[in-house]
Every structure is written in structure tokens, then in C-alpha cells.
C-alpha atoms as one frame of an Amber mdcrd trajectory, in Angstrom:
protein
  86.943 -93.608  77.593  85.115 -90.917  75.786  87.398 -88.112  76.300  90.048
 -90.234  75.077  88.276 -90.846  71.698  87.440 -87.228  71.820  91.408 -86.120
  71.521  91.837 -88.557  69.098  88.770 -86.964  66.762  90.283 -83.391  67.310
  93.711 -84.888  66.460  91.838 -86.972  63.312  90.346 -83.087  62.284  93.781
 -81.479  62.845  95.730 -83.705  60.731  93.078 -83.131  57.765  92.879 -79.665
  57.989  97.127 -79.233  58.135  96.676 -81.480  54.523  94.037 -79.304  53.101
  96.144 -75.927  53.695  99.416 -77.536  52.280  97.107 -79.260  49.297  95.554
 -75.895  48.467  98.962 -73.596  48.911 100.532 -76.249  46.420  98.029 -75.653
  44.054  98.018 -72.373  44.230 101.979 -71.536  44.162 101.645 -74.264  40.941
  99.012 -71.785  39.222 100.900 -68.871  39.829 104.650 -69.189  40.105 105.375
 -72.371  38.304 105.863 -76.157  39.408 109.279 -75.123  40.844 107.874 -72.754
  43.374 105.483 -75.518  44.974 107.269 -75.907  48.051 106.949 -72.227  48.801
 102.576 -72.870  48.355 103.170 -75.874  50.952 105.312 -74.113  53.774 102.818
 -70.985  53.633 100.044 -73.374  53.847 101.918 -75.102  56.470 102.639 -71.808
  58.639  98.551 -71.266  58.210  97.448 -74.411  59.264  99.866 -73.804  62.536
  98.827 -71.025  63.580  95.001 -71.680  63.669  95.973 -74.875  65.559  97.705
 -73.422  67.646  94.841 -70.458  68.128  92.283 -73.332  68.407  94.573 -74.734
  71.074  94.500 -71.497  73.157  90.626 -71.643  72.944  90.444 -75.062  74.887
  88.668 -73.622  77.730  86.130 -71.943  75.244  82.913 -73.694  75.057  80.159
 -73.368  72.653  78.019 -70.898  74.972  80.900 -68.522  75.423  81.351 -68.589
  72.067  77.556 -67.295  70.999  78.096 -64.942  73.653  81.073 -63.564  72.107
  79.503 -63.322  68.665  76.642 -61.629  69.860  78.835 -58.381  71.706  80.950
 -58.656  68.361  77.455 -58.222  66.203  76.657 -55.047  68.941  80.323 -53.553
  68.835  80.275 -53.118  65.161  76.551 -51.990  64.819  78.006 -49.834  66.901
  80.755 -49.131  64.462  78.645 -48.608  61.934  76.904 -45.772  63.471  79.219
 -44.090  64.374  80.234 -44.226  60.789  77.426 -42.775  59.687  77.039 -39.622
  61.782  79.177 -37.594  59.894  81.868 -38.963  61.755  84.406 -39.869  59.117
  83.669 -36.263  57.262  85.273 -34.335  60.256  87.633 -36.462  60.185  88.341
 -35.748  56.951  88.170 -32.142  56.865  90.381 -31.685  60.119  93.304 -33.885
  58.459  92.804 -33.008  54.885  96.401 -30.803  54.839  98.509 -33.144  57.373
  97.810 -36.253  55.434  98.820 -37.014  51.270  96.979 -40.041  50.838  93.444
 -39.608  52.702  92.412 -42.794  51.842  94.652 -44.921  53.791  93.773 -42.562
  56.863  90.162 -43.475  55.946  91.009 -46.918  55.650  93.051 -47.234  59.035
  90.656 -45.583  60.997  87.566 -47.696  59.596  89.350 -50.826  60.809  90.351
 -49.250  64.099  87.112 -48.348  64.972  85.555 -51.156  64.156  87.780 -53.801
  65.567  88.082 -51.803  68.733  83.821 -51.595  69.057  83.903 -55.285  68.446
  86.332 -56.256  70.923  85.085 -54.069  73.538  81.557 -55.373  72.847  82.786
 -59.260  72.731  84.512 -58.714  76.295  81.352 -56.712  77.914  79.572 -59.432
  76.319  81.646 -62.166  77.912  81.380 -60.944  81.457  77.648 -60.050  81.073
  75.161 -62.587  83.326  72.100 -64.263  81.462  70.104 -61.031  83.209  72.149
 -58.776  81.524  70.843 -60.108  78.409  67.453 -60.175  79.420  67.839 -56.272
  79.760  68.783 -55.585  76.560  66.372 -57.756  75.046  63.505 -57.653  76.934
  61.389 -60.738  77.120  64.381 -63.426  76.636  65.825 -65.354  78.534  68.817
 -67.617  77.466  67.789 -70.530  79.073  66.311 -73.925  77.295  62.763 -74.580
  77.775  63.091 -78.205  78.610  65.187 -77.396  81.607  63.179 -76.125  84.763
  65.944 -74.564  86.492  69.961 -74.182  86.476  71.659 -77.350  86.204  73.100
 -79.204  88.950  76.917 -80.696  88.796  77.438 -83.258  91.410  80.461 -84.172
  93.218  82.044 -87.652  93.713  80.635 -87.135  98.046  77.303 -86.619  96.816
  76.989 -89.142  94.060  78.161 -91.914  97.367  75.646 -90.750  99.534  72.258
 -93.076  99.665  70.226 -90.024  99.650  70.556 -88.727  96.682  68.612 -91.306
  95.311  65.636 -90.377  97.317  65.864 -86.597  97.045  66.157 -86.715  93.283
  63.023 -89.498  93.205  60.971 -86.981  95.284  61.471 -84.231  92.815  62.782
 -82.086  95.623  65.491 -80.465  92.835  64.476 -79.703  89.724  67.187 -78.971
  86.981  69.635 -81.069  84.324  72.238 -83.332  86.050  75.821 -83.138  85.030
  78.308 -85.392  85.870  82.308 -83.770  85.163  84.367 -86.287  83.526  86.760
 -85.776  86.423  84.631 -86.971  88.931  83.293 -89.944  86.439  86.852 -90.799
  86.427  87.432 -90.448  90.160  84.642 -93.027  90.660  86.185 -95.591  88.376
  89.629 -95.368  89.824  87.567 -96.333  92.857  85.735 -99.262  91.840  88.967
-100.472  90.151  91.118 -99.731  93.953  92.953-102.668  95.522  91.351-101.760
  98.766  88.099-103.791  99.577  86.241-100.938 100.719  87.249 -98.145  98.296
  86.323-100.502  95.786  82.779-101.523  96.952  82.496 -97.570  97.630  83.551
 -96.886  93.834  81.054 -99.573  92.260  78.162 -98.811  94.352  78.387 -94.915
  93.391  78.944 -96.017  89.778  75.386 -98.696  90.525  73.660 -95.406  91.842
  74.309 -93.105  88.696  73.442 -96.166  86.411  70.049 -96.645  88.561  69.042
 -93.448  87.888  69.951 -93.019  84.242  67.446 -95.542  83.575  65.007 -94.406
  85.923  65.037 -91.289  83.674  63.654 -89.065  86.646  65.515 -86.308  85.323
  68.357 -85.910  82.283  71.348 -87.087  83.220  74.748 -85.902  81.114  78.539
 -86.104  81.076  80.487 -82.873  80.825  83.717 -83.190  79.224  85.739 -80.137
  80.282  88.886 -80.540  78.285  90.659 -77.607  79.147  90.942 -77.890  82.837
  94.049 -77.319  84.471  95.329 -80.567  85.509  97.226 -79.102  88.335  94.122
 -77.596  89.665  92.550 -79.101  92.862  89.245 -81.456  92.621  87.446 -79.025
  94.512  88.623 -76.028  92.345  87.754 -77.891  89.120  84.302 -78.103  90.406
  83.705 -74.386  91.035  85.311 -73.742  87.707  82.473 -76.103  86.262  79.378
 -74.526  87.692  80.537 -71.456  87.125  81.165 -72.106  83.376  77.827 -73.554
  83.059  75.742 -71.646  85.437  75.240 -74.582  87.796  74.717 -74.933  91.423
  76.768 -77.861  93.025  75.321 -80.860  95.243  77.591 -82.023  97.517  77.970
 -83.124 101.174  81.282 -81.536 101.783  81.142 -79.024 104.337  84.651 -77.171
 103.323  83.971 -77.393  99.407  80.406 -75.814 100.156  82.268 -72.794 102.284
  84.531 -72.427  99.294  82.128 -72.509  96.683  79.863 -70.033  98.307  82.888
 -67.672  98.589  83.494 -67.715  95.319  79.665 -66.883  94.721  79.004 -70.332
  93.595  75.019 -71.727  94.142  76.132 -74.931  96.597  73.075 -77.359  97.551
  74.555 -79.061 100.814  72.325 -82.352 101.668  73.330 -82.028 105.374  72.245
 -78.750 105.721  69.157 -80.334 103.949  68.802 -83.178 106.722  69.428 -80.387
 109.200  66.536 -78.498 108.172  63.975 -81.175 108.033  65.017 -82.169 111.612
  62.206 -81.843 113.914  62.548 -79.226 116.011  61.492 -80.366 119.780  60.654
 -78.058 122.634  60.123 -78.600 126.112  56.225 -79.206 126.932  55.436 -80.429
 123.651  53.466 -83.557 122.621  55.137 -86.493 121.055  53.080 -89.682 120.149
  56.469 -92.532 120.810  57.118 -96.365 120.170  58.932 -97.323 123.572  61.460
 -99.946 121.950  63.890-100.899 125.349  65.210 -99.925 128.499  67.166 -96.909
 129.662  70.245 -96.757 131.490  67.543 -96.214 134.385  65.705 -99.195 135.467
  62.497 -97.052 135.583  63.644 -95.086 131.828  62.152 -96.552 128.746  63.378
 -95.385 125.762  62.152 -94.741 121.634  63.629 -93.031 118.749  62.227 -90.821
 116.692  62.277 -91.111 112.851  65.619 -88.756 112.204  66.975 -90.858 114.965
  67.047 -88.917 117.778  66.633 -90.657 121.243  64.046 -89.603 123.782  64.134
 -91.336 127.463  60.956 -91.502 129.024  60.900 -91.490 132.864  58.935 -94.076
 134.951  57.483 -95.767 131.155  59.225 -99.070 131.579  56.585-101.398 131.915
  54.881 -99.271 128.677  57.926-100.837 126.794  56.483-102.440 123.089  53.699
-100.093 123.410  53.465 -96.391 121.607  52.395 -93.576 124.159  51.558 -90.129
 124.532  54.686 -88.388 125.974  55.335 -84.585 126.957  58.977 -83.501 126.596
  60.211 -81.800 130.057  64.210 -81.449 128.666  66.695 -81.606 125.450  70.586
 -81.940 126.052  72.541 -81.848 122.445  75.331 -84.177 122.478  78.434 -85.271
 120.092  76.166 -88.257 118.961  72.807 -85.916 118.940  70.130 -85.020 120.410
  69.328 -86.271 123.754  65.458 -85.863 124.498  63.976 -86.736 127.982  60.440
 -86.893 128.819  57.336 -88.128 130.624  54.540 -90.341 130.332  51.401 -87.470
 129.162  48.775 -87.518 132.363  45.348 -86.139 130.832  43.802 -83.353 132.995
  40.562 -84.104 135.439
């Protein structure tokens, strides 16, 4: 598996970098205190190397994008800081402390460094919890958004990925936007197809057939988001809100609770039942259908046809029209656990 090389790369760059730091504090406690001081070089080196390993571990959930973004309120807070440094700031300063303090340098010093690490953090941090329209403010005309991409990505779930019409919605060019499949859910799939159950296992392989089918169509980009530094404890559902929010995505799925839970935490959800829902023909009594009667009703006079969402309509006194498509005018709807129940009539043209 990919993430699995992935750890072993990091580990690979780890292991190099912990040699370089005890290779160069060698050489340098060699150089300057003597060949018999070398081990002190190699455990400073060896402290070094740990602690930006360990910082690097901290940073896990830290991707590349948050990372610009932090760089760019760092590069604000100390422009910042350097204005303020040159307003005269640093002479009042001066002037009001000039008899408290003995060595007005260091005071100089101290507050330079305060006032510039404390602009730059506060600008990283504004900068971090800023939205893409936020930045668009302050630089008018920009938007931090690739040009290849027509709209936010979409992450997809393990339900939607299963569903058959997926296939047909993303063929159709109904969405537009990047596909991204989370590891997780790539690896939720393959624990699937590899199930001793018969059916979870024929469920599993035909989602993994589906993604395949469209990666070659190449319809629209398809990716795999590795996202390392997810808490393993978390839910499935939580690690997918966690995703689109990190990336600014909206989530396809066909689970009515995740979509309720997404949405509360102010997540863009694309449900494909709602989706079916809303392209359901709406039917109203007196209106004009044109019907295929296909069999018998439970009425010996009913004939009955189906229309292409699949919703049944009984048509009174149409049996010998059976095999035949007619005019029909809808006279009542009744909504029941297995849908919607249409009845209706044979349409008589006016004298």
C-alpha cells in the first residue's frame, strides 16, 4: 500500500537526517575542542536531530496548504513588525527607559524580538483561520484556487462510491470539481472485496471495478488523499468531515445521518437521494400523462404502467388498452412506504 511505503520514506529521511546532525556535531566538536571531545559534537547533534523530529511529528496533521498559509500571515505579522519599527517607535522607547535600564541595548534587543515574533505569530494564526475569501480581500483580484479545477473538490464516501449512480451523474457532467478518494475509505473498500462473506465481497470488488472504470474514463481527475495524521480512534464519518474541511471539499454521499452531521458542522454535503428526490416528477391531480399500460391491477377493470422513476399509476376501466400507451388524466395520488401510488383515467377528448 502506498501509505505504507510513504512511512517507510519519512522513516528512510529521518534516519538520514539524525546521521547528518551527529556527522556534522562530530566534526565540529573535532575542530574546536579536540578529538577527545567528539562525543559531546554527537550527543548535541543527537538532541537536535530529536527535537525537530519530534516537532515534525507534532506537524502530522499539517499539510502543504496550511503551511503557505502560515507563511504568508508570518510575511504580514513582521511587515508589520517592521513598521512599527520604524515609526519612531523604538526611540520612545528609548528615551522613556534610558535611566531604569544600564545596558539599553539588550532592552533594544529583547523588545525587537518580542515584537516581532509576537506580530508573526498573531499574523500566522489570523492567517490560519482566514477562508480563501478572506484572502481575496486583502488581495484583490486572487483567488487561491487552481485554474484547472472548475469548482471545490469533491471527497467521496465508501456509500457513494457503491452506488450505480454515480457513474452516471459524474458521466453527465452534472458535478464539476477534482475527485478525491481518502485512503481510509480506499482501504475500507479493499477490506471488502477481500471479506469472507459472499456479498460484502462482491459489494467491495464492484465499488473497487467502479472507481477503476472511471479512472480510465478520465471524465474528471481522480486522486488519492493520504491523510496521515488522522486520529485513528476517530469515527469514519468524523474522518470524513475532517477531510473536506481540510481541503475545502464538499462530500458525496448517500448517507442520510452523515449528510445531517456534516451540514452541522458547516460542511458542503452533495446527497444523491436528495438528488433523485428532486428530479422526481412531480404529479398533480388533472394532469396529462402519456402511459405504457404493462398488466393488470388488483381490479379486474385496473390496468396498470410505471413511470420512468418507477412510480405506479392504476388506470381505471383501461384493461383491454393493456400493451398499448394512452393518454391518461390523473384524478388521485396516495404516498405509500413503497412510493407513490398514482390512480387515473383513460383521457376522453372534449366534443
Amino acid at each position: 500500500m502506498q501509505s505504507t511505503r510513504t512511512k517507510r520514506s519519512v522513516n528512510v529521511t529521518r534516519l538520514i537526517y539524525l546521521l547528518v546532525c551527529e556527522f556534522v556535531g562530530a566534526m565540529l566538536a573535532k575542530n574546536e575542542l579536540g578529538p577527545q571531545y567528539i562525543w559531546v559534537g554527537i550527543s548535541i547533534g543527537l538532541l537536535i536531530a530529536a527535537f525537530f523530529i519530534f516537532v515534525e511529528s507534532l506537524m502530522k496533521p499539517f499539510s502543504l496548504r496550511e503551511l503557505s498559509t502560515a507563511t504568508f500571515g508570518l510575511g504580514i505579522g513582521v511587515f508589520c513588525a517592521f513598521l512599527l519599527s520604524k515609526t519612531g517607535l523604538f526611540s520612545l522607547i528609548e528615551i522613556i527607559f534610558r535611566d531604569q535600564v544600564s545596558s539599553m541595548s539588550s532592552l533594544m534587543m529583547a523588545f525587537n524580538v518580542t515584537l516581532y515574533s509576537s506580530l508573526g505569530f498573531l499574523g500566522a494564526v489570523l492567517a490560519l483561520r482566514s477562508s480563501r475569501n478572506d484572502f481575496a480581500f486583502i488581495i484583490p483580484y486572487v483567488q487561491f484556487r487552481k485554474e484547472t479545477s472548475p469548482g471545490p473538490p469533491i471527497v467521496l464516501d465508501a456509500d457513494a462510491i457503491l452506488d450505480s449512480r454515480l457513474t452516471g451523474i459524474i458521466t453527465s457532467k452534472f458535478i464539476e470539481g477534482d475527485i478525491i478518494i481518502p485512503r481510509y475509505v480506499l482501504d475500507e473498500l479493499q477490506v471488502m472485496a477481500n471479506s469472507p462473506t459472499p456479498a460484502r465481497r462482491q459489494t467491495g470488488r464492484r465499488g473497487l471495478e467502479s472507481l477503476e472504470e472511471l479512472q480510465r474514463s478520465n471524465l474528471i481527475p481522480i486522486s488519492i488523499h493520504d491523510s496521515e495524521g488522522m486520529n485513528p480512534e476517530e469515527t469514519m464519518d468524523a474522518k470524513l468531515v475532517h477531510t473536506c474541511r481540510l481541503l475545502s471539499a464538499r462530500l458525496l454521499t448517500t448517507d442520510d445521518n452523515l449528510t445531517k452531521a456534516a451540514r452541522l458542522n458547516k460542511t458542503s454535503v452533495l446527497n444523491i437521494n436528495e438528488l433523485t428526490q428532486a428530479l422526481k416528477p412531480r404529479i398533480a391531480v388533472g394532469e396529462r400523462i402519456q402511459l405504457a399500460l404493462v398488466r393488470t391491477g388488483k381490479d379486474e377493470h385496473q390496468a396498470v404502467g410505471y413511470l420512468p422513476d418507477g412510480s405506479m399509476i392504476v388506470v381505471n376501466h383501461a384493461v383491454d388498452k393493456i400493451g398499448s400507451t394512452q393518454d391518461v388524466t390523473v384524478i388521485s395520488t396516495l404516498q405509500t412506504e413503497g412510493g407513490l401510488l398514482v390512480f387515473a383515467e383513460l383521457y376522453k377528448r372534449e366534443a
